[in-house]
N, C-alpha and C positions, 0 to 999 in steps of 0.2 A: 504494500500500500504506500500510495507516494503523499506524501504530507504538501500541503499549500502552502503558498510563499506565508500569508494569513495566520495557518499553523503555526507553521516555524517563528513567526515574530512572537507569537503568543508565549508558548514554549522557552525561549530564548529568553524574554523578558521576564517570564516566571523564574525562572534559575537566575538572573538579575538580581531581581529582589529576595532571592535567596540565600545569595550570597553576600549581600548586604545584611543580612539579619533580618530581614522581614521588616523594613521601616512602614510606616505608614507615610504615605502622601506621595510617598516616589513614582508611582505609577505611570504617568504620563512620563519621567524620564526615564524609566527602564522599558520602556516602548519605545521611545525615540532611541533609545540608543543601542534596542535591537534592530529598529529597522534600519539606521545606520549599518549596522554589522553584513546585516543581508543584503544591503544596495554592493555594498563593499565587496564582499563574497560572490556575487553574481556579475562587479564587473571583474574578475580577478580568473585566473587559470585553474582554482580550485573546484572542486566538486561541491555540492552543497553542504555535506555532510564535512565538508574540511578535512577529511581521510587518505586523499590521493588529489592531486593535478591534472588535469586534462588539457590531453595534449590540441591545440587549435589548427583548424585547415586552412591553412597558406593556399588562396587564390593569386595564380599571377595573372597581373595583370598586362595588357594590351603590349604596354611601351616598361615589361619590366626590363627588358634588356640595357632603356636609355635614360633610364628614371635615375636621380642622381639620390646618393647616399642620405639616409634620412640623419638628422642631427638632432633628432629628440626639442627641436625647438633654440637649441643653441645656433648663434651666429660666428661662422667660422670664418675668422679675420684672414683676406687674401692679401698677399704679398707683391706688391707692386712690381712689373715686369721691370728687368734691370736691361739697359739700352748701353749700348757702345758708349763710354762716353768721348768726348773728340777733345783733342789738346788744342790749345790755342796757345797760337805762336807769339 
């Protein structure tokens, strides 16, 4: 039986506030901060259950062959061409 995303927050935030000690009032943050965990977990290579990693299928694409190196967002500083330089007499 496969549990719902719904389940799991439930669940997850019950053992929350369980491991808190049973506070009163926490409720809406041990919700918030299982469904945190589960966005987390769902965008990540893990399996639900957090027990193993799954592996994701690499679609190439069209122009993978001229597609330039990705840099995670970094801007990689290019080095300005060096040109002959000419003596003056």
């Amino acid at each position: 039986m496969t549990e719902t995303r719904e389940e799991w927050i439930k669940k997850r935030a019950y053992a929350l506030w369980e491991e808190e000690g049973r506070p009163a009032g926490r409720d809406f943050a041990h919700w918030e901060q299982a469904h945190a965990e589960r966005q987390a977990l769902e965008g990540s290579a893990a399996s639900l259950d957090g027990k193993e990693v799954k592996t994701r299928k690499r679609t190439a694409s069209p122009k993978a062959s001229t597609a330039t190196p990705k840099t995670n967002g970094a801007v990689k500083a290019v080095a300005p061409k060096k040109t002959a330089s000419r003596k003056s007499a």
